[in-house]
C-alpha positions as CSV (number, residue, x, y, z in Angstrom):
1,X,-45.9,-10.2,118.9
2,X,-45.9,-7.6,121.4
3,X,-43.7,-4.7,121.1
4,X,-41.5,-4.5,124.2
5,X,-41.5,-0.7,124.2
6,X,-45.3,-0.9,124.8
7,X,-45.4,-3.1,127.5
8,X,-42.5,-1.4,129.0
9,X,-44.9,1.5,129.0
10,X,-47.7,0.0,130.2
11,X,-46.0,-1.6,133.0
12,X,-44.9,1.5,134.0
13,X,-47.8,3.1,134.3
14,X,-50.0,0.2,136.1
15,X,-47.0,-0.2,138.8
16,X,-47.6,3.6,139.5
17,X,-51.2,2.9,139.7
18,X,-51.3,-0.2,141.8
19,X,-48.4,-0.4,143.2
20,X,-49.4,-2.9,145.9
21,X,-50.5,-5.4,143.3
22,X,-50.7,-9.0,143.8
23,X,-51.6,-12.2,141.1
24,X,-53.1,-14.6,142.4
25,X,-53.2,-17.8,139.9
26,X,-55.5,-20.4,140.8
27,X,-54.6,-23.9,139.7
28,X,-56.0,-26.0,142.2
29,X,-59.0,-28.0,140.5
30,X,-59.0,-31.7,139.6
31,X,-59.3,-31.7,136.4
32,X,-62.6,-34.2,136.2
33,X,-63.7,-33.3,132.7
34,X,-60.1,-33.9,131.2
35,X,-57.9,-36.8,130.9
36,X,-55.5,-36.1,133.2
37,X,-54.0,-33.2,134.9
38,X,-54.7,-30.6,131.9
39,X,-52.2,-28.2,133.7
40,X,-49.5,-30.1,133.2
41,X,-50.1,-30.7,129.3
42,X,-47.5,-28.8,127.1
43,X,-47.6,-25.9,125.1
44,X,-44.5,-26.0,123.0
45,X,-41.8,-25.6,126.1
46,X,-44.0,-24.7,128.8
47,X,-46.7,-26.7,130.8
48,X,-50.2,-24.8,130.6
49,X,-49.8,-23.4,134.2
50,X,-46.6,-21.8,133.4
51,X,-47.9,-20.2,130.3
52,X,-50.5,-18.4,132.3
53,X,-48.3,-17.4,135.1
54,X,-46.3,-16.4,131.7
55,X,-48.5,-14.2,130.6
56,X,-49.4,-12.4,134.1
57,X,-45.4,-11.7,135.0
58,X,-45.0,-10.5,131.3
59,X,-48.4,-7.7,131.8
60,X,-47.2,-7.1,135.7
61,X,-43.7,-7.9,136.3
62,X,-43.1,-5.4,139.3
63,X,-46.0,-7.5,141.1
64,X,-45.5,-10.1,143.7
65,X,-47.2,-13.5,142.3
66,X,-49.2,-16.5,144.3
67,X,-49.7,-19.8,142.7
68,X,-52.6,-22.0,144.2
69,X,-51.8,-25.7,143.6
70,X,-53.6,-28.5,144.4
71,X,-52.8,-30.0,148.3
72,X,-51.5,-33.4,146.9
73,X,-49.7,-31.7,144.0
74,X,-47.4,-28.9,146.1
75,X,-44.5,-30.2,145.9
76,X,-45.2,-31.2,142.0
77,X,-45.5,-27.5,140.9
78,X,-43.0,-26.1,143.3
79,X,-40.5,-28.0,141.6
80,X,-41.8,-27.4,137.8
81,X,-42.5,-23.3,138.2
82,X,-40.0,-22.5,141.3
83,X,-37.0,-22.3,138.9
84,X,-39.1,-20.1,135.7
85,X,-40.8,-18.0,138.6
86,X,-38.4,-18.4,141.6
87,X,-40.4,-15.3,143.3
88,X,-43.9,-16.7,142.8
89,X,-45.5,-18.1,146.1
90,X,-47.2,-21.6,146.1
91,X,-49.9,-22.5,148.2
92,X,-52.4,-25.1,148.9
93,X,-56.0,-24.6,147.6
94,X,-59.1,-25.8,148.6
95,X,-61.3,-28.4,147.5
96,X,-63.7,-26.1,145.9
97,X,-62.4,-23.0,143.5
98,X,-63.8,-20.3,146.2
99,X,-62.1,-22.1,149.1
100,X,-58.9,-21.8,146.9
101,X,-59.3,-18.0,145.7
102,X,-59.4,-17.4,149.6
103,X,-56.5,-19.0,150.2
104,X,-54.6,-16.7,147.4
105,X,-55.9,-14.1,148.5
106,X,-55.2,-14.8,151.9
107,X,-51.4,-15.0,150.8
108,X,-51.2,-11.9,148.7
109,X,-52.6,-9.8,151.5
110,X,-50.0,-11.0,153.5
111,X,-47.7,-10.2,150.6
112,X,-49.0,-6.4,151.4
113,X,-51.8,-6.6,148.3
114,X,-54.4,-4.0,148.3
115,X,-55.5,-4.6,144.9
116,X,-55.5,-8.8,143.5
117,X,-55.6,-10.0,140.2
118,X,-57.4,-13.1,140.3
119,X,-56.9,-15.9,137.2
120,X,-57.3,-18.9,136.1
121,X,-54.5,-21.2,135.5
122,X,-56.8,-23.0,132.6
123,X,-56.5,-19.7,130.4
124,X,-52.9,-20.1,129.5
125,X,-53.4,-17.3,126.2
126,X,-54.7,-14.6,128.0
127,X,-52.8,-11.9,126.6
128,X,-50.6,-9.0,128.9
129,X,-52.5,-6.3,127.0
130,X,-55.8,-7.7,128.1
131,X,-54.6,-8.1,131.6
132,X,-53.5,-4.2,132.1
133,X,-56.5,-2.7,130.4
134,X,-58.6,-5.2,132.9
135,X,-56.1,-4.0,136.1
136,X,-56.2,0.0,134.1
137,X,-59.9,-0.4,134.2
138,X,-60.5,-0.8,137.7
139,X,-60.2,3.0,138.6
140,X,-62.1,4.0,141.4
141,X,-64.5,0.3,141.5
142,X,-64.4,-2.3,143.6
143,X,-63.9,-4.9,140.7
144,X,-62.9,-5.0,136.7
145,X,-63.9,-8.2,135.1
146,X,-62.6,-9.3,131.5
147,X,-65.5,-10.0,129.3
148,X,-66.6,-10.7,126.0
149,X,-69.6,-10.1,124.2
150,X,-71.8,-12.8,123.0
151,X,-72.6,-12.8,119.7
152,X,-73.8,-16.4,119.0
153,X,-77.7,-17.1,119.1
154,X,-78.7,-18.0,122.6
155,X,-81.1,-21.2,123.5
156,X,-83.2,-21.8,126.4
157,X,-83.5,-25.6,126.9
158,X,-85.1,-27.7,129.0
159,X,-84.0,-31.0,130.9
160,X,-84.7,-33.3,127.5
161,X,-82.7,-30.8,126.0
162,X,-85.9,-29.3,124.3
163,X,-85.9,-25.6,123.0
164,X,-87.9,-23.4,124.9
165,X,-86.9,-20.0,123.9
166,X,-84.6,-17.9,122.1
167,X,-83.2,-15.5,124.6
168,X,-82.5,-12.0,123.2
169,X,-78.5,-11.5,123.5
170,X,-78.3,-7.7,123.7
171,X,-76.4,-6.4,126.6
172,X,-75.3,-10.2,127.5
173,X,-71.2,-11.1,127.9
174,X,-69.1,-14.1,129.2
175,X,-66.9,-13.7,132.1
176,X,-62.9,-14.5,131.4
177,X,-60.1,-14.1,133.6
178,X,-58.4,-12.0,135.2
179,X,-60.6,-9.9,137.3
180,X,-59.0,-7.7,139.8
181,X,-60.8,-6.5,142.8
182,X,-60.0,-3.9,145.7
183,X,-59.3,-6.3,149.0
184,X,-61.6,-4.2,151.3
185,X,-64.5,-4.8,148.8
186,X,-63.8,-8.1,148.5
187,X,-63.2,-9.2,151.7
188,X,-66.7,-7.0,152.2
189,X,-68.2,-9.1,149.9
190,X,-67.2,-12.6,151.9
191,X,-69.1,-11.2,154.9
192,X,-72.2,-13.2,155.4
193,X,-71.2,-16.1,153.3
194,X,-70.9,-18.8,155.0
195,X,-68.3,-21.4,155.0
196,X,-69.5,-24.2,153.1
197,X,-71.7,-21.3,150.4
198,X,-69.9,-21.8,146.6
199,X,-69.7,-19.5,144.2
200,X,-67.5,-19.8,140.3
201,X,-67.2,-16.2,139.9
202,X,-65.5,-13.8,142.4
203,X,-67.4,-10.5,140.2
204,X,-70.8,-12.4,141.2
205,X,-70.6,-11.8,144.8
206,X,-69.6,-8.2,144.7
207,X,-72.5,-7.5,142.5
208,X,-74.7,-8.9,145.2
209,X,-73.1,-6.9,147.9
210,X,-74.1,-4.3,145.5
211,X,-70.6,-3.3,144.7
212,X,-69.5,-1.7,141.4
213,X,-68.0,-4.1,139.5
214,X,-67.3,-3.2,135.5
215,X,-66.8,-5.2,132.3
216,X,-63.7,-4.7,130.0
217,X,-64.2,-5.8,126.3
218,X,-61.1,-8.9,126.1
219,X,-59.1,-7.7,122.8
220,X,-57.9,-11.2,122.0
221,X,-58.3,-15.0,121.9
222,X,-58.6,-15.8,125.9
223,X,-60.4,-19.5,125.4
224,X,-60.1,-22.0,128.6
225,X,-59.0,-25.4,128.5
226,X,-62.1,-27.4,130.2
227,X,-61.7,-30.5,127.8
228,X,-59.6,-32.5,125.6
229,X,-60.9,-30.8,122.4
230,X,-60.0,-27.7,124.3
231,X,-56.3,-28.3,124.4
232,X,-56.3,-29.0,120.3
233,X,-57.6,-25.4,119.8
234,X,-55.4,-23.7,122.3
235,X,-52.4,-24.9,121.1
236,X,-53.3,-24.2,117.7
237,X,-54.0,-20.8,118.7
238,X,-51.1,-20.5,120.2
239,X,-48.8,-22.2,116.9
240,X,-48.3,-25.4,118.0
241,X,-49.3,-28.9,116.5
242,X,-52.7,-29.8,118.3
């Protein structure tokens, strides 16, 4: 439970801070390692898409929001979400992830955006606290990205699967969702790249452009929902009956 006097506070203070803010929630894949459209699966009352969105109004509710939706499934979400977010923006995505982060992007700075909070539909818990110390943490960088640390053993294998080595985990995270980035560095960053060049990670590219880019420690369960066995642990994570 979060207090609401805290995230009133909070709130407060990010809309000061950014107070051209845009999310952009991407939602757009195709779901090939599930069985099905996973954004559509339920968690207690809502779909998985609107418990992200959920959670991204709830940290920044001042802030304009665009959905990216699969082309052939438009008209699919704009029905489901338009009446829980009747101010969020839906648009088509791509058929890879970057082509559809442009595309979000694309709307939100047409929304006005300076600053963009880019996340992924498939990380419905995500909690609002993580999200404003992520969008608090920017300050003066070009990107904040939500991490957490690694703390398993880490394998090197080869193409049998064979081990090779144990690489030496110190200093190493995971990426989550959100990161926010300022539009002029990432737009910066897209220069050069050519059309058809992919990239998973928005963070990634900045870094190459040699942009600062900094990691904020995730306080909380943020896991994404990639396979069946994944939807089982969310929603008992979240309280609900796998």
């Amino acid at each position: 439970h979060i207090p609401n006097s805290k995230l009133k506070s909070e709130n407060s203070k990010l809309k000061t801070q950014n107070s051209k803010l845009c999310c952009v929630c991407v939602g757009a894949g195709r779901s090939s390692r599930f069985d099905g459209d996973k954004l559509s699966r339920m968690l207690g009352e809502r779909t998985v898409f609107a418990a992200a969105l959920r959670a991204l109004e709830t940290a920044c509710p001042s802030a304009p929001m665009v959905v990216v939706a699969a082309p052939e499934k438009i008209d699919f979400w704009r029905d489901r979400l338009g009446p829980q977010f009747p101010r969020a923006l839906v648009v088509a995505g791509g058929a890879h992830r970057h082509q559809s982060v442009r595309a979000g992007v694309t709307a939100a700075v047409e929304l006005g955006a300076e600053v963009v909070v880019i996340h992924d539909a498939a990380r419905p818990l995500v909690d609002p606290r993580d999200v404003q110390n992520v969008v608090r943490g920017l300050g003066d960088a070009d990107g904040a990205v939500l991490i957490t640390r690694v703390t398993d053993t880490v394998k090197r294998v080869a193409g049998d699967n064979m081990v090779v080595a144990t690489v030496e985990r110190e200093g190493l995270c995971l990426a989550l969702t959100p990161q926010v980035f300022r539009v002029p560095s990432l737009e910066a960053a897209w220069v050069g790249l050519g059309d058809e060049e992919e990239w998973t990670d928005e963070s990634a590219i900045l870094e190459r452009a040699g942009m600062r880019v900094l990691g904020v420690i995730s306080r909380f369960p943020n896991p994404k929902l990639t396979t069946p066995p994944d939807l089982a642990l969310i929603r008992a994570l979240a309280g609900f009956a796998p």
